[in-house]
C-alpha positions in Angstrom: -19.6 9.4 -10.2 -20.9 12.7 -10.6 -18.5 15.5 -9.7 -21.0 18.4 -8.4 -20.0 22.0 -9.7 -19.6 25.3 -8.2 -22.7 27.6 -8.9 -23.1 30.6 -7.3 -24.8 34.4 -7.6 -23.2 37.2 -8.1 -24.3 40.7 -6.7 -21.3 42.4 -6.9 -17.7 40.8 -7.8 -14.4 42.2 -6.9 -10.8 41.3 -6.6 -9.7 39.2 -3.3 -6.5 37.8 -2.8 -7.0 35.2 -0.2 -4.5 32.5 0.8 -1.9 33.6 -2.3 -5.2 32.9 -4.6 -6.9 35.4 -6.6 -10.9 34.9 -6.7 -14.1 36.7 -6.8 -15.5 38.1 -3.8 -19.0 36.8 -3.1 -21.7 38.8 -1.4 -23.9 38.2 1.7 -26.9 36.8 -0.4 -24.6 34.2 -2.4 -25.4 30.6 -2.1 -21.9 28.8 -2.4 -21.9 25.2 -3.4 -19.6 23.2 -1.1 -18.0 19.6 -0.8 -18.1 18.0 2.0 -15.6 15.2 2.7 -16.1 12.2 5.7 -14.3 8.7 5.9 -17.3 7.0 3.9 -16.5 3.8 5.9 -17.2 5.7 9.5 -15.5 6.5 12.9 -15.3 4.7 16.2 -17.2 5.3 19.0 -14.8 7.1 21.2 -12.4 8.5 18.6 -11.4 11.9 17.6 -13.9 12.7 14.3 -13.4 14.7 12.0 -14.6 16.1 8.2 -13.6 18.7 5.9 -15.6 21.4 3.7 -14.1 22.8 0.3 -15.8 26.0 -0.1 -15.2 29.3 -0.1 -17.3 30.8 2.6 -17.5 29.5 6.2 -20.7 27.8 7.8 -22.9 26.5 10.4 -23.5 22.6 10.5 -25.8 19.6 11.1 -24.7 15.8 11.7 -28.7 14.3 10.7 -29.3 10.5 11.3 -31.4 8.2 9.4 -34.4 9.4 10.8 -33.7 12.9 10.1 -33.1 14.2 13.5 -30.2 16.6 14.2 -27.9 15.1 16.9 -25.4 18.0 16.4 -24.3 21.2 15.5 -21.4 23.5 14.7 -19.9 25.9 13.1 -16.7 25.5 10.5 -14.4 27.7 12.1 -11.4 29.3 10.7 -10.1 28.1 7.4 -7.4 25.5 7.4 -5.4 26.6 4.2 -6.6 27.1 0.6 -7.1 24.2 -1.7 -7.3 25.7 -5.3 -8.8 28.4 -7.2 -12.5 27.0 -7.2 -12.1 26.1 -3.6 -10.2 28.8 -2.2 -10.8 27.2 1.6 -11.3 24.0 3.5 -12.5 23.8 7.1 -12.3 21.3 9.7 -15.8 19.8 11.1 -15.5 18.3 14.5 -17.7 15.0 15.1 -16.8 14.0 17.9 -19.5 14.5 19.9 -21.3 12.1 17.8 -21.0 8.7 19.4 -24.3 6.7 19.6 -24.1 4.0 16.9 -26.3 4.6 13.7 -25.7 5.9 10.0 -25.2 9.9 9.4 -24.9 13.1 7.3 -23.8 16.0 7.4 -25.8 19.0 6.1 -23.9 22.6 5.7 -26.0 25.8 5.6 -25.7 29.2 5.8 -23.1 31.2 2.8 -22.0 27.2 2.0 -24.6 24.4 0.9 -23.5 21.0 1.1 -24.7 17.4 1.8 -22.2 14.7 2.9 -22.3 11.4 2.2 -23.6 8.9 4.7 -21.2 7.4 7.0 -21.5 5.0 10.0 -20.3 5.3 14.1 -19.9 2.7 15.2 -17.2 0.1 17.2 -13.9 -0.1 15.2 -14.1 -4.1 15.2 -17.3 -3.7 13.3 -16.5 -1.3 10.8 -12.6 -1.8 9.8 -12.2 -5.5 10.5 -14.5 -6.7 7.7 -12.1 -4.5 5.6 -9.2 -7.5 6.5 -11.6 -10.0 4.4 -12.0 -7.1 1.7 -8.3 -6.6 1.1 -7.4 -10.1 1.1 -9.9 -10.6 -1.7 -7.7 -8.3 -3.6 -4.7 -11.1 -3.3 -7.2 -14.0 -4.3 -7.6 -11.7 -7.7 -3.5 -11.3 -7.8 -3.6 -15.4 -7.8 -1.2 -17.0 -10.9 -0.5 -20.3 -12.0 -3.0 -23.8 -11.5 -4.6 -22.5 -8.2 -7.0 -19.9 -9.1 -10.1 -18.4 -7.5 -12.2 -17.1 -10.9 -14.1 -14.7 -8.0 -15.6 -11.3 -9.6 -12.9 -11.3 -12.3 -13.9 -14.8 -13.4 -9.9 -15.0 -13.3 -8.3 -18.5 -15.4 -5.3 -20.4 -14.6 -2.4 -18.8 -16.0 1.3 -18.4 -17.1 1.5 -22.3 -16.2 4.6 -21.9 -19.0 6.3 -20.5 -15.2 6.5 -24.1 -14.5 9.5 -24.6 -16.9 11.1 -21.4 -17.1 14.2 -20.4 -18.1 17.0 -18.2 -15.5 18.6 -15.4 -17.4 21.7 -13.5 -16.4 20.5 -9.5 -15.1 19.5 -7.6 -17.7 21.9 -4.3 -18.8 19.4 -1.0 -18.6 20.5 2.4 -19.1 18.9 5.2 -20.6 17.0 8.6 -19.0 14.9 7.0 -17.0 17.0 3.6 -16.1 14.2 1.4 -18.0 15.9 1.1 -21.8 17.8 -2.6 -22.4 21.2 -2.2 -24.0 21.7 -5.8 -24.2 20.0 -8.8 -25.8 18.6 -11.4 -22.9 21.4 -13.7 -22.3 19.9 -17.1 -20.6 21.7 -18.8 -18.0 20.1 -21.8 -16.6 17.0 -23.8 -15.8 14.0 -24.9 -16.7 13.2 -24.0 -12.9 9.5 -23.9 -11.4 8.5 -20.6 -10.5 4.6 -21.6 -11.2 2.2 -19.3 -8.9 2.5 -16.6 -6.1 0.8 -13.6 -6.9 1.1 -10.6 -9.8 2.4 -7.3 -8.0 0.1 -4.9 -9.6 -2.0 -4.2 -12.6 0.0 -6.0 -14.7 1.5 -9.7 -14.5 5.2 -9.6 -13.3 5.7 -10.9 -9.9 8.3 -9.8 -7.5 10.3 -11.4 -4.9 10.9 -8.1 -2.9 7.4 -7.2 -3.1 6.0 -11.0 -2.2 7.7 -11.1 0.9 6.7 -7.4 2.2 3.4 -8.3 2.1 3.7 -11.9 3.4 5.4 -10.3 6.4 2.7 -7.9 7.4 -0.4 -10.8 6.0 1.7 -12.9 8.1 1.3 -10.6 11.3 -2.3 -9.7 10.7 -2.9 -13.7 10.6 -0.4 -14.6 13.4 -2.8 -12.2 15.7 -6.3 -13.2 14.1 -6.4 -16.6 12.5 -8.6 -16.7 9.6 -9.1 -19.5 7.5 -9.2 -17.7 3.8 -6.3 -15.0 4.5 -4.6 -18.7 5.7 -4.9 -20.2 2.1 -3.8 -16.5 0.7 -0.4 -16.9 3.1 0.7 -20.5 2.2 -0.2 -19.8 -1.3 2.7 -16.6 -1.4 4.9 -19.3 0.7 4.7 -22.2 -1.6 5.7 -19.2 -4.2 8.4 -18.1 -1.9 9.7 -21.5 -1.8 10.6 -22.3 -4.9 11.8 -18.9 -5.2 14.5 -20.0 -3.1 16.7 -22.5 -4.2 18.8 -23.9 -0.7 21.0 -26.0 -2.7 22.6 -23.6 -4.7 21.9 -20.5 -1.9 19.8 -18.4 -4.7 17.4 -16.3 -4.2 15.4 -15.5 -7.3 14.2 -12.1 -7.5 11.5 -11.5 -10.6 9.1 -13.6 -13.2 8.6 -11.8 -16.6 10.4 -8.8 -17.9 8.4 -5.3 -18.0 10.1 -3.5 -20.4 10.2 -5.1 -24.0 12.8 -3.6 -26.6 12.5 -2.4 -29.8 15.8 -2.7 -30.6 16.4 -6.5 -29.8 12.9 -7.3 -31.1 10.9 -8.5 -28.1 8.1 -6.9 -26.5 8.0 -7.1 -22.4 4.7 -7.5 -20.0 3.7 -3.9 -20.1 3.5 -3.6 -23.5 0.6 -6.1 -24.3 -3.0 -5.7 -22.6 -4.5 -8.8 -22.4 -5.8 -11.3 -19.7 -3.4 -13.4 -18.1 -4.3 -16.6 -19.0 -4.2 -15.4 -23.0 -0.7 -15.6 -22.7 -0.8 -19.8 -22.0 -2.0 -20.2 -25.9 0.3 -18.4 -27.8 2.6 -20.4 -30.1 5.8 -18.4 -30.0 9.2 -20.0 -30.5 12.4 -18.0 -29.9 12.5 -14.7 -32.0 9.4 -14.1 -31.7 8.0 -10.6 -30.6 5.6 -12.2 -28.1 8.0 -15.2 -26.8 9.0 -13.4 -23.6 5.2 -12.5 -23.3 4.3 -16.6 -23.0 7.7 -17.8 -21.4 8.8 -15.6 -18.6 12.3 -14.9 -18.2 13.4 -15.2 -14.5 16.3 -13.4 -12.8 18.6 -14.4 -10.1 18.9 -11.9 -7.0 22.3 -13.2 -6.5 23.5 -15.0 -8.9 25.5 -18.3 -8.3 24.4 -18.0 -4.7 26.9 -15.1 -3.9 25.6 -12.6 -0.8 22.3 -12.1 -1.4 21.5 -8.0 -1.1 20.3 -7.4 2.5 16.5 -5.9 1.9 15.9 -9.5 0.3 17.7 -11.7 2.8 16.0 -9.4 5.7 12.4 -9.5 4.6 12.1 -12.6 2.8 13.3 -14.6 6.2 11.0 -12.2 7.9 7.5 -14.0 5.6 9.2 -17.4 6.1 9.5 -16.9 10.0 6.3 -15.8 10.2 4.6 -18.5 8.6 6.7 -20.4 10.9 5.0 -18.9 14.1 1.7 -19.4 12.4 2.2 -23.1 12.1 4.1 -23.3 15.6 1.2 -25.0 17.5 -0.5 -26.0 14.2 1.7 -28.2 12.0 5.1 -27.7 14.2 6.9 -29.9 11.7 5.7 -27.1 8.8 6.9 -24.5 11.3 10.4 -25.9 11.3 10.8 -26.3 7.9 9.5 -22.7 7.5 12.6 -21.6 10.5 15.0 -23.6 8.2 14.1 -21.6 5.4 14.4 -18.2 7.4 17.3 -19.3 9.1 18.8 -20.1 5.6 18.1 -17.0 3.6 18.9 -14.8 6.3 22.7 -16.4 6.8 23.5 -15.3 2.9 22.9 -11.7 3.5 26.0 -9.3 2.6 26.0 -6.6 4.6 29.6 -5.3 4.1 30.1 -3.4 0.4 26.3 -3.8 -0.1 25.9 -1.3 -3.6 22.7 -1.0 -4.8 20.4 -3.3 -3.6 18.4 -6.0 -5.7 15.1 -5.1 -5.7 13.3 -5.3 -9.7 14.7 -5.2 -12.9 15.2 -2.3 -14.1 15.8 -1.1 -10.5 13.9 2.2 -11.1 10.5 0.3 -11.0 11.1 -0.4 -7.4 13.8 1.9 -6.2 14.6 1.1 -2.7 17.9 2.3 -0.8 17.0 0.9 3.1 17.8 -2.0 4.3 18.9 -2.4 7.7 15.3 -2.0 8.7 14.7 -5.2 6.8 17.6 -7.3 8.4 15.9 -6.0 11.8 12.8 -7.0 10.9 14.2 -10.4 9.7 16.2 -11.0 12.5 13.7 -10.5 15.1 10.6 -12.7 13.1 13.6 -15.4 13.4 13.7 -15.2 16.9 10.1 -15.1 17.9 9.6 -18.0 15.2 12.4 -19.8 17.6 11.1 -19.0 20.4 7.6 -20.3 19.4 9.5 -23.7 18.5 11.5 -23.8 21.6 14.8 -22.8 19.4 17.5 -21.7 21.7 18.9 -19.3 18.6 16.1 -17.2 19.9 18.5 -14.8 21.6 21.3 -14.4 19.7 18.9 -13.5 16.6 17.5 -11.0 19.2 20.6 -9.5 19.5 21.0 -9.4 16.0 18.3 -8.0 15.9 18.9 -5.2 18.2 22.1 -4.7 16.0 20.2 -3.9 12.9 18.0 -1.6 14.6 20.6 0.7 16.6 22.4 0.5 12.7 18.9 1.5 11.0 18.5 4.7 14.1 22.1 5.7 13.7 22.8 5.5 9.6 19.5 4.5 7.3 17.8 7.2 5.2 13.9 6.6 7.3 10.7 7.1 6.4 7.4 5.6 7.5 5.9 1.7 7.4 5.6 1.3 3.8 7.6 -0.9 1.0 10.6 0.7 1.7 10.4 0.8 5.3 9.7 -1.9 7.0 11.0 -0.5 10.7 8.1 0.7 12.5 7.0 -3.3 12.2 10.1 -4.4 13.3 10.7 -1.8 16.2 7.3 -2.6 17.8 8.5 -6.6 17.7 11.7 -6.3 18.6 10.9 -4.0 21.8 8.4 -6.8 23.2 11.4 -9.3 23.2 14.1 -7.0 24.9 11.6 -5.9 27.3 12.9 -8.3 30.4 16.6 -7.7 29.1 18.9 -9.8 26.8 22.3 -9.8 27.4 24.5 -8.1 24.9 21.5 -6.3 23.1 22.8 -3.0 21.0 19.9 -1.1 22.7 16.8 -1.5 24.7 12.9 -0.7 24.0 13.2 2.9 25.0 15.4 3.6 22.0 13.3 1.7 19.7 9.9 3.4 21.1 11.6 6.8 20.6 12.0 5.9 17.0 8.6 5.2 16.7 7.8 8.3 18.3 10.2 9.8 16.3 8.3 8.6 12.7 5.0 9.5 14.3 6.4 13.2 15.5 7.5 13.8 12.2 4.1 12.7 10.5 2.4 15.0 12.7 4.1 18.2 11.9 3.3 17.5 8.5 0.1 16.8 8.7 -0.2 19.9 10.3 0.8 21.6 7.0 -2.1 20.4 5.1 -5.5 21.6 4.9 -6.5 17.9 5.2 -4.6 16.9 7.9 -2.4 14.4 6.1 1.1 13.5 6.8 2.3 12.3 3.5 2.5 14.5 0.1 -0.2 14.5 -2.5 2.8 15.7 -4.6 4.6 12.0 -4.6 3.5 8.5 -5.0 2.7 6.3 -2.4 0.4 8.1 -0.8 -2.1 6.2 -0.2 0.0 3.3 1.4 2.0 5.5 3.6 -0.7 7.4 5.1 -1.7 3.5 5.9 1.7 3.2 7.2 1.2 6.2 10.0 -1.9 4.8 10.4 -0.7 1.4 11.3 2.6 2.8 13.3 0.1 4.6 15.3 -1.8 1.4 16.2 1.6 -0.4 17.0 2.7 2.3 19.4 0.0 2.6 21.0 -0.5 -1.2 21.8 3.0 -1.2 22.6 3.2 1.8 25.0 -0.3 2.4 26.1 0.0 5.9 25.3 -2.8 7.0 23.4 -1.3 10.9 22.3 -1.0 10.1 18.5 -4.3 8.3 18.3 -6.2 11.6 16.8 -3.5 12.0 13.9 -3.9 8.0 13.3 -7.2 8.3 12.6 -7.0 11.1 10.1 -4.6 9.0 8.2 -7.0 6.7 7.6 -9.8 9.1 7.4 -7.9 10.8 4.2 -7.6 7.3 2.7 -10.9 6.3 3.3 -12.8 9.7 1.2 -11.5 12.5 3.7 -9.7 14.2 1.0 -10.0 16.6 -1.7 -11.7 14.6 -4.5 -13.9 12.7 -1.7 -12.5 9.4 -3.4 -11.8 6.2 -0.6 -8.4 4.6 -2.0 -10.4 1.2 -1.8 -11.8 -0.4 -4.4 -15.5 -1.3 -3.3 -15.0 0.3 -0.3 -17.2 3.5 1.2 -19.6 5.8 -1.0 -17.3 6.9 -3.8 -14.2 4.7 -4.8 -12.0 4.1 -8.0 -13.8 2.4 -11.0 -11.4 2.7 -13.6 -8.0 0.9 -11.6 -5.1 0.4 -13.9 -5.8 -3.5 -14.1 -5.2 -5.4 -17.0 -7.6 -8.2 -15.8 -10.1 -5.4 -14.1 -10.3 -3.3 -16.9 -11.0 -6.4 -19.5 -14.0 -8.0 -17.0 -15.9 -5.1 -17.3 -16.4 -1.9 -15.1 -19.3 -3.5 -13.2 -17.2 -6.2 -12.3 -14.9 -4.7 -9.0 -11.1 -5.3 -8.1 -13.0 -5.6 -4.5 -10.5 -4.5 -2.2 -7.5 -3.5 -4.3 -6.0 0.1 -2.5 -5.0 2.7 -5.5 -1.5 4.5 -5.0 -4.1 7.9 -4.9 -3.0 11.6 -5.8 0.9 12.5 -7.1 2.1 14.9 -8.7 0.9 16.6 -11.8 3.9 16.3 -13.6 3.7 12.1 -13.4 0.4 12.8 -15.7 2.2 14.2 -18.9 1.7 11.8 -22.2 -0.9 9.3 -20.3 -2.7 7.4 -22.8 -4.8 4.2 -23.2 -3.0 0.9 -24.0 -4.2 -0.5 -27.3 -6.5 -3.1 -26.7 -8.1 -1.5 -23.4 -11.4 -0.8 -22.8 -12.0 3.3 -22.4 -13.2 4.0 -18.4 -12.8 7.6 -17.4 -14.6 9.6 -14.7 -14.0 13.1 -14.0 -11.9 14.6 -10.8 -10.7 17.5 -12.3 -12.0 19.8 -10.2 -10.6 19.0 -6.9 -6.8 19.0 -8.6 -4.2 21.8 -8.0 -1.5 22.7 -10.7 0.9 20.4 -8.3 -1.4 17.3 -7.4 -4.0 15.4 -9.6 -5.9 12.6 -8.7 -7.4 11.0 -11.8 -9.9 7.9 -12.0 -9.2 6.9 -15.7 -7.5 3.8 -16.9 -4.7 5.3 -18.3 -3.6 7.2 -15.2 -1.4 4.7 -13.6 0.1 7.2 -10.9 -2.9 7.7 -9.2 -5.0 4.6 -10.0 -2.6 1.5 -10.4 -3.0 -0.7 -7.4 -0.5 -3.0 -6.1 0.1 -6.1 -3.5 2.0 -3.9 -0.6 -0.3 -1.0 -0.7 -3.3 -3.3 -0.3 -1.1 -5.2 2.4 -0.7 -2.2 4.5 -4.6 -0.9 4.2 -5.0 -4.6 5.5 -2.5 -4.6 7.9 -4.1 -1.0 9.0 -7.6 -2.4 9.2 -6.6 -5.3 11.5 -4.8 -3.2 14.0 -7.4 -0.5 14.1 -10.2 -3.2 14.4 -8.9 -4.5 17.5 -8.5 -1.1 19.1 
C-alpha cells in the first residue's frame, strides 16, 4: 500500500497551538492533503453512515457514484479531536443521506483535498453476510492433523505425532513477565490422542480455552443460519473437543505444544522455530533433543487427576458442546445427545468455591483471563436450550443455574464487553429469551439481564464518545479489533432482543472502525475492503508467499506503542513490511510488518467474533 504524504504551501508560517499540539499555521491559499477514512466494505441502506477526514483544515464534500454524478454534499463541520502532529484534526462526514444501492467516493475540496476509497450501500444481508463464509475460511487455514483443506496456503497434514502424545504435569513459570520455566518437563501419562482441532493463532499451539469460545459463538452463528462448510468447520473443533475431554477419568485437557522453549533445560518451544507446520512431522528427534518438544507436543491437563475443573473451562467448553447439540437436535438427535452428555458432563466438574487462578494457557500470561461466572452462565443456559431442544426435562433447573451465574457475574465479576474474556453479553441475550414466561426460582428476570446489556453498551458509548473516531475500545491496548466486534455484536443482540433500536448508530461505527474507519484506513480483515493487512504474523502465511492471503483472518489492530519495543524478524521468515507510520501517535501504533505481532497477529476468537458480528448484522 502506498501511504499518501502531507504536502502543502506555505505563504506564511506561524506558531498555533491547537488541540495541545503545536503546528504550523497554514494560509488561505494552502492546498492541504487529507485522508479520508470509510468502512471499505459499505453501509446499509437505512443506517446511520458515517466517515472521517484527518487533515488539518476543514472542508466542503462530495459522495460521487460510479458514473461520476454527485448524489451529495456537505460540509465537515467542527473538529472531533486531534489525531497527531501531521494530522492535527479529524472530522466527522455524515452519509446518511446516501441510500440508493450502488458503489461511491468521496471527494473533499476546498483548504483539504482528498479522495476516499470506493465503498458500496447496499442491504446488510448482501454486504456483511458473505463476510461469515470469509471468516470461516480463516478456520479451514487454522485446520491440524489428517483433515486438511491445502486452500490458498496449500496447507499439509500436520503434527499427526498429536495422535500419541505424551500428558505432562503443569509446567513451573516465573520470571518478569510470567513466561520463563524453572523446571524441567516432568511427563505424567499417556500416549493420548489429541490429533486435530485448530492452531489458535500465527503459530501452532492449540488451546482448549480458546477452542471452545469460538465453537460457542460458530456454534450460534450456525444454530441461526445452517451452512454446510461452517458445519464441517464446527464438528471438526468438536471431534477436537472430544478427545480433549476424557469422561472416564473427568479431565479436561487444556493445551497441545508448549510456546516457550528454555535455554536452560535445553529445549526450544513452538515460538521459537518458524517453519510450516507439517515440517515438524519429519524431524527425527529422540528425547534430548533441542527440537523434540517441536515434533512431539507435550500436553497439559486442566485439572489434573480429574479434580474441579477451573470454572471459565467447565462453563464455556459445555457451552460449544451444547451447542452442537442444538445443532444436531432435529438432524442426528442421537449425535445431539451424545453432545448434551458431554455438556452435561463437563459442566458438573466445575469448582466454583476456592477457584484461584483460573486454567486458561500455559504460562497463564499468554491468555490472562480472571472472569468466569459469565462462562458458567453461558454454559448453563446452552445446556438448557440444548435440553430443551431434546425434550430434556433438566431444561429448567439449568435455567435456574443459569440465572444464578448471571445475578453472580452482575453483582461480583470484573466486566467488560463480548470478547475472549467475556462471554456475558452472549449469555445474557440467551438466557433472557428462556426466563421470559417465568421460571420458578430463577435468581433474576430478563429486565436485569437487559439492563446489563444496556449497561455494556452505555459504557461503550461514552467512550466512544472520547475518540475522534468514534470508537469504544482503546487503541492503547490489545484486543481492539475483536472488542469493537464485541460492541458491535452486543448491539445486534440487544437489539433483536429488545426491539429497541437507540444503540444501533454506535454499533455500526464499531464495525465501521474495524472495517478501514480509522486512522491508518486499514480493515482488520485479511482480504477484506480496499486496504487490509498483508504482512499477518502467520507462520504458514508468511512462508506461502505474500500474494497468497490468510483470507479472512481479523488482526488484533492498533495497541500501544510501548508493546513495539525490540520487534524483530524470526530467523527463517520471509521480510514483508509496509509503512503506517504516519497515522501513529507516540501512544498507539498500528504496524503491517511481520514482526509486529501486537498489531498484526491474528487469532481463532478475534476472527470468531468478526464472524459472529457479520452474521448478526447481516440479518438486520
Amino acid at each position: 500500500m502506498m501511504v499518501s504524504s502531507w504536502s502543502r504551501t506555505v505563504a506564511a508560517v506561524s506558531a498555533l497551538v491547537l488541540g495541545g499540539l503545536t503546528v504550523p499555521a497554514v494560509s488561505a491559499a494552502a492546498a492541504v492533503q487529507g485522508e479520508v477514512r470509510v468502512d471499505q466494505v459499505g453501509y446499509g441502506i437505512t443506517e446511520t453512515k458515517h466517515a472521517y477526514l484527518l487533515s488539518s483544515a476543514p472542508g466542503s464534500f462530495s459522495v460521487v457514484d460510479e458514473r461520476g454524478r454527485t448524489v451529495h454534499r456537505g460540509r465537515t463541520g467542527q473538529s472531533l479531536g486531534a489525531w497527531n502532529a501531521k494530522y492535527p484534526a479529524v472530522y466527522q462526514l455524515d452519509l446518511s443521506k446516501v441510500w440508493l444501492p450502488g458503489k461511491y467516493r468521496i471527494e473533499v475540496t476546498g483548504e483539504t483535498k482528498a479522495t476516499s476509497p470506493t465503498f458500496r450501500v447496499d442491504t446488510k444481508d448482501r454486504l456483511f453476510t458473505p463476510l461469515v463464509r470469509a471468516t470461516n475460511e480463516f478456520f479451514q487455514a487454522q485446520r491440524d492433523g489428517d483433515d486438511i483443506i491445502p486452500g490458498r496456503l496449500d496447507r499439509k497434514p500436520s503434527h499427526l505425532a498429536d495422535k500419541q502424545a505424551t500428558i505432562y504435569e503443569w509446567p513451573s513459570f516465573g520470571g518478569e513477565f510470567g513466561d520463563e520455566i524453572t523446571e524441567p518437563l516432568k511427563p505424567a501419562g499417556g500416549p493420548i490422542d489429541v490429533e486435530g482441532g485448530w492452531v489458535d493463532a500465527g503459530d501452532f499451539v492449540k488451546f482448549t480455552s480458546n477452542t471452545a469460545y469460538s465453537l460457542a459463538e460458530l456454534g450460534y452463528v450456525l444454530r441461526e443460519d445452517y451452512d454446510r462448510a461452517l458445519a464441517a468447520e464446527v464438528k471438526l473443533g468438536l471431534d477436537w473437543l472430544d478427545k480433549m475431554w476424557d469422561e472416564k477419568s473427568k479431565t479436561l485437557y487444556a493445551q497441545v505444544g508448549i510456546g516457550t522453549g528454555s535455554d536452560k533445560f535445553g529445549f526450544l518451544g513452538d515460538h521459537d522455530v518458524w517453519r510450516n507446520p507439517h515440517d515438524d512431522d519429519p524431524l527425527d528427534v529422540k528425547p534430548g533433543d533441542p527440537k523434540y518438544f517441536v515434533k512431539h507436543r507435550p500436553v497439559f491437563p486442566a485439572n489434573p487427576g480429574g479434580s474441579g475443573l477451573s470454572p471459565n473451562l467447565a462453563g464455556r467448553v459445555a457451552a460449544a458442546f451444547a451447542l452442537g447439540a442444538q445443532v444436531e437436535a432435529k438432524r442426528n438427535p442421537a449425535l445431539a445427545r451424545e453432545y448434551l452428555a458431554e455438556a452435561s458432563s463437563v459442566f458438573a466438574q466445575a469448582k466454583t468455591e476456592n477457584v484461584g487462578e483460573l486454567v486458561t494457557a500455559f504460562p497463564h500470561a499468554y491468555y490472562p483471563e480472571s472472569s468466569w461466572r459469565d462462562d458458567m452462565e453461558l454454559g448453563a443456559t446452552q445446556l438448557a436450550l440444548a435440553a430443551k431442544a431434546l425434550r430434556d426435562p433438566r431444561s429448567a433447573e439449568w435455567t435456574r443455574q443459569a440465572a444464578h451465574w448471571a445475578k453472580a457475574y452482575i453483582d461480583h465479576e470484573e466486566k467488560s464487553t463480548l470478547n475472549l474474556y467475556d462471554t456475558s453479553a452472549l449469555a445474557h441475550a440467551e438466557l433472557a429469551k428462556l426466563l421470559r414466561h417465568g421460571v420458578p426460582g430463577a435468581a433474576l428476570g430478563p429486565k436485569e439481564l437487559i439492563g446489563d446489556l444496556r449497561r455494556q453498551l452505555d459504557e461503550g458509548v461514552a467512550s466512544a464518545a472520547q475518540s475522534p473516531f468514534r470508537t469504544a475500545v482503546s487503541v492503547k491496548e490489545f484486543d481492539a479489533a475483536s472488542k469493537s466486534f464485541g460492541f458491535a455484536a452486543t448491539e445486534r443482540l440487544y437489539a433483536d432482543l429488545t426491539g429497541d433500536r437507540r444503540y444501533a448508530a454506535f454499533g455500526s461505527q464499531q464495525r465501521n472502525f474495524t472495517l478501514g474507519a480509522n486512522a491508518w484506513g486499514i480493515s482488520l480483515v485479511v482480504g477484506v475492503g480496499t486496504t487490509y493487512p498483508r504482512c499477518p504474523h502467520h507462520q504458514a502465511a508468511n512462508l506461502a508467499g505474500e500474494e497468497k492471503l490468510l483470507y479472512g483472518a481479523v488482526v488484533n489492530g492498533p495497541n500501544g506503542a510501548e508493546n513495539f519495543e525490540h520487534m524483530e524478524l524470526p530467523p527463517g521468515s520471509k521480510d514483508c513490511r509496509k509503512p503506517f507510520e504516519a497515522f501513529d501517535t507516540p501512544e498507539s501504533r498500528y504496524a503491517d510488518d511481520l514482526a509486529s505481532w501486537p498489531s498484526n497477529e491474528p487469532a481463532i476468537d478475534f476472527t470468531s467474533t468478526a464472524m459472529l458480528a457479520f452474521a448478526l448484522t447481516g440479518r438486520s
